[in-house]
N, C-alpha and C positions, 0 to 999 in steps of 0.2 A: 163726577169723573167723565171725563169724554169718553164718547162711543166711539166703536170703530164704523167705520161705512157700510162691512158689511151687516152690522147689526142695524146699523140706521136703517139699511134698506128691508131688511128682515121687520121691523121693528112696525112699517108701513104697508106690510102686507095683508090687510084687513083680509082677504078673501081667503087667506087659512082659517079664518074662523070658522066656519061653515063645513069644508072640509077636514077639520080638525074633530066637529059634531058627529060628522056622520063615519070616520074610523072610530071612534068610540064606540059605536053603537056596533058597529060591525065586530069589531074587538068582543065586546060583551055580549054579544049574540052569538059569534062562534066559541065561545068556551061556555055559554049558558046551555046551548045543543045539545051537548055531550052530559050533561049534568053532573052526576058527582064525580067522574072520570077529570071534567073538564075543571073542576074546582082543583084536582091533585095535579091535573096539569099546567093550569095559572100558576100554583106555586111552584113547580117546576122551571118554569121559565122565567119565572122573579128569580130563582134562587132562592128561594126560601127551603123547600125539600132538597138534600143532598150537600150541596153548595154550602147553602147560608155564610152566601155573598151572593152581591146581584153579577147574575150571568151573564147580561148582554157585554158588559166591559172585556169578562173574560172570553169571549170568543170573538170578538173583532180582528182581533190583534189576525188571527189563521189568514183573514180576506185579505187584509192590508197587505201583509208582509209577503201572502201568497202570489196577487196582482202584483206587487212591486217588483219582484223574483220573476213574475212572467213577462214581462213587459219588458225589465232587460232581455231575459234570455230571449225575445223575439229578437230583437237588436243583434244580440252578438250573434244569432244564427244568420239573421240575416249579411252581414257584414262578413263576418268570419264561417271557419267550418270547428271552430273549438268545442260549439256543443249543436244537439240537435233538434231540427224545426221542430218537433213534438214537445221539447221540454217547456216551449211556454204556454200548449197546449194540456199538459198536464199540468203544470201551474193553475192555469185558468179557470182549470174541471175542478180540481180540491179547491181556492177558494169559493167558486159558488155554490159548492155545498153549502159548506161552512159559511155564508153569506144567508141561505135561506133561513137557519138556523136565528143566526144573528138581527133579520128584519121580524122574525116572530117575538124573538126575545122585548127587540126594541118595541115592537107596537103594544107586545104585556105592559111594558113600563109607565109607556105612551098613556095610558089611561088615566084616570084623575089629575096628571096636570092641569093649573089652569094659568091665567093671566099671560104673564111674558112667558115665561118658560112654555107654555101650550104650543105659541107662534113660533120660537124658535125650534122646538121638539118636532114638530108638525113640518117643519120644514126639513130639516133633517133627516126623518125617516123615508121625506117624501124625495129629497137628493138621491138617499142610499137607493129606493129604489124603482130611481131608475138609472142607478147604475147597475145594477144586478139585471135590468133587464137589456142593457147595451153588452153587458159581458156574456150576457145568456146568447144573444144575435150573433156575437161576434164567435161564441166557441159554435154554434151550428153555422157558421160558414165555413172554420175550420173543420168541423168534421164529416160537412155534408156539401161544401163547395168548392167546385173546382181548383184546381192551382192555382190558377189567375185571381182571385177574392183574396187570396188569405195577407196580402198587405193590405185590404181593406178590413180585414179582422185585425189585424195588426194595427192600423189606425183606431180603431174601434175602442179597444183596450186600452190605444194610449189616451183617447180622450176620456173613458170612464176612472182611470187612473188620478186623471187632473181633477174628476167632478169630484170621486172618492176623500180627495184631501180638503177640499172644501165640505163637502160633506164633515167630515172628519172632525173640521173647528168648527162645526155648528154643533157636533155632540158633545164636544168639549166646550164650549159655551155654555150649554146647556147644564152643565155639574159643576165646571169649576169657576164661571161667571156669573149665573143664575143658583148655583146650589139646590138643584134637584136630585136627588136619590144620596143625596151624602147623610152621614148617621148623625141626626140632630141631636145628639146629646154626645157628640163627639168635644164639644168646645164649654161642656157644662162644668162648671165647679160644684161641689159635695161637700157634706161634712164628712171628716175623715176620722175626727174623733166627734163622741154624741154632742148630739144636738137635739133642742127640745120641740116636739114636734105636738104640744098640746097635750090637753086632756085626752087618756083612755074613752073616757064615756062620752065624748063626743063622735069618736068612730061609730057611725051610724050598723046596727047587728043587719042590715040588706042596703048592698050600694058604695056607692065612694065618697070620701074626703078627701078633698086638698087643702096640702098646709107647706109654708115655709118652712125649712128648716133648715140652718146653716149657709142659706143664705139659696138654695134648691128648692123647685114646685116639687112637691113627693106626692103618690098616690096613695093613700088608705084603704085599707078595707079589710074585711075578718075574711077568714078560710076555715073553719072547723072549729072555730072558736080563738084559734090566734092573729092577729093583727100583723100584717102583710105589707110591705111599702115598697114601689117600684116609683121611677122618677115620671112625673107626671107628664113629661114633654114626649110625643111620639117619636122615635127613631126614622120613622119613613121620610114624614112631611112636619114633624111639630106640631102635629095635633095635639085636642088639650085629650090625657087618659081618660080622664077624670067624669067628661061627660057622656063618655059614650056608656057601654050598656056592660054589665058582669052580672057571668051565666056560668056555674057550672065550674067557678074558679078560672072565666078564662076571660080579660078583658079583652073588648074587641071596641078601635079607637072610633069614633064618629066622623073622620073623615071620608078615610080610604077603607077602613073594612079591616086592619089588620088586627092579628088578633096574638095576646101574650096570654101565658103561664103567670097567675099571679105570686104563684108561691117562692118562684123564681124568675120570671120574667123574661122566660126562653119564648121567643117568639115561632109559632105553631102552624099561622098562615098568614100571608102578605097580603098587600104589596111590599111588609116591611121585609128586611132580609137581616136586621141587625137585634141584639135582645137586649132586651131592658134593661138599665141599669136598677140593682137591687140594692134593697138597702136594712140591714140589720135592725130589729127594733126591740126595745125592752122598757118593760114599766115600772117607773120607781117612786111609789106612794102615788100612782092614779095620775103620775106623768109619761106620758111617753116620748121616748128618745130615741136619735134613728142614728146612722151611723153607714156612709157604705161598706158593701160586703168587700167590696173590691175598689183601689183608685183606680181614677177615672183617669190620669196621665200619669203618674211615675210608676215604674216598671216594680 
C-alpha cells in the first residue's frame, strides 16, 4: 500500500530512536519513584483503574476543540467587537490544562511500543509537546505582556494550532494505521457453541496450556481445582497469555506486564485497558469443551 509522505519522512527518522530510549526510561523511573502509589497511578492513566478504556483518547478531544475555539475567538475579537479579547485567553488556559494531562497519558501509553509504531509514537508526543509549550509562551504573553505582544500570542496559537493537527495524524496513525492500543481480540472468532479443547489430564495442576479450539488460541489452566480458559491472544499488544507467568489466579502476559483475572479475565493492571475474552468449559468423559461466555461481534 503506498505511504503517505508524511509517513515516508516519519519513517526516516532514525534519530528518534535514541530518544525514543531515553523517554522510556524516564517514563519508568518516574512512576518507579513513587513505588506502589506510582504502580496505581500507571493504571490510572492507561485507563485501566476507573475508566477501563484507554484515557489518553478521551481527553484529547478538551485541547483540540479548546485551541480551535480559541483561535477563532482571537480572530473575531480581533476583527469585530461580538465577543471579548479574554475569550480566547480563557480558551487557551482550559486547554492547556487539560493538554498537561493528555501528554502524561500519552508518554504512559508511549512505553513498550516498539518497531514503526515506536518512531511514529515518539514523534507524535514529541509534536504534541511542543505545542503545549508554544501555547504555554503564547498564554504568559497574554497574561503578563504588554498590549502590544498579544497579536504575537495570537500568532503564537495560530501556528501551534497548525502543528496540533499534524500532530493529531501522527496519533491517529499511530492506532488506526499501525494498530497500536486497539483491543486484539476485537477481530477474533470463537466457538459459539462447544468446541473440543483436548483432554482434561492434559491441563497441567501448576501453569498453562494452550489449545485450539473452534478455530481460537484459548488459555488453560486450573483455579481451585476447576479448569478456567480465557483467549490466549493479549488484548493490549497480542501477546502470547500463555507464556507468561500465573500467580495467585492472576495471569500477567510477558510482554508488557498486563495483568488478568483468570477466573474471568477482567483485567486488574495495564498497560491493557480491555478484558479477556472468557470462555465457558465443561468435561465430558475426560474431554474438555469450551464455548464463549459471551459473542465476540453480534449483539
Amino acid at each position: 500500500m503506498p505511504e503517505t509522505l508524511i509517513g515516508r519522512v516519519v519513517r526516516r527518522q532514525s534519530w528518534l530512536d535514541p530518544v525514543s530510549d531515553f523517554v522510556e526510561k524516564l517514563v519508568n523511573n518516574s512512576y518507579r519513584v513513587l513505588g506502589a502509589p506510582g504502580a496505581v497511578l500507571r493504571n490510572l492513566m492507561h485507563g485501566t483503574l476507573l475508566l477501563r478504556h484507554p484515557l489518553h483518547p478521551a481527553v484529547t478531544d478538551v485541547p483540540v476543540g479548546a485551541w480551535t475555539v480559541g483561535v477563532i475567538a482571537d480572530y473575531v475579537a480581533h476583527f469585530t467587537s461580538r465577543v471579548p479579547e479574554s475569550a480566547g485567553d480563557v480558551a487557551l488556559a482550559v486547554g492547556l490544562v487539560v493538554a498537561l494531562l493528555a501528554l502524561i497519558t500519552g508518554y504512559t501509553d508511549f512505553v513498550g511500543t516498539v518497531g514503526l509504531e515506536r518512531r511514529f509514537a515518539i514523534a507524535h508526543g514529541l509534536l504534541m509537546s511542543i505545542v503545549v509549550l508554544v501555547e504555554a509562551v503564547s498564554l504568559g504573553l497574554r497574561w503578563w505582556g504588554s498590549d502590544g505582544v498579544h497579536p504575537l500570542a495570537v500568532a503564537l496559537s495560530t501556528v501551534a494550532l497548525l502543528l496540533l493537527l499534524l500532530g493529531a495524524w501522527l496519533g491517529g496513525h499511530v492506532v488506526f494505521g499501525i494498530g497500536w492500543g486497539v483491543n486484539h481480540d476485537a477481530f477474533l472468532d470463537g466457538p459459539e457453541d462447544w468446541a473440543d479443547a483436548g483432554p482434561a489430564d492434559a491441563v497441567p495442576a501448576h501453569g498453562m496450556q494452550a489449545v485450539t479450539a473452534g478455530g481460537m488460541n484459548v488459555l488453560l489452566a486450573r483455579q481451585n481445582g476447576r479448569i478456567c480458559a480465557l483467549s490466549a491472544i493479549c488484548t493490549h499488544a497480542g501477546g502470547p497469555l500463555h507464556e507468561g507467568t500465573l500467580e495467585g489466579g492472576v495471569v500477567t502476559c510477558p510482554w508488557h506486564g498486563s495483568r488478568f483475572r483468570l477466573r474471568d479475565g477482567r483485567v486488574i493492571g495495564g498497560p491493557a485497558t480491555f478484558d479477556q475474552p472468557r470462555l465457558i468449559v465443561r468435561d465430558t468423559d475426560g474431554r474438555l469443551e469450551v464455548k464463549l461466555a459471551e459473542p465476540l461481534h453480534e449483539p
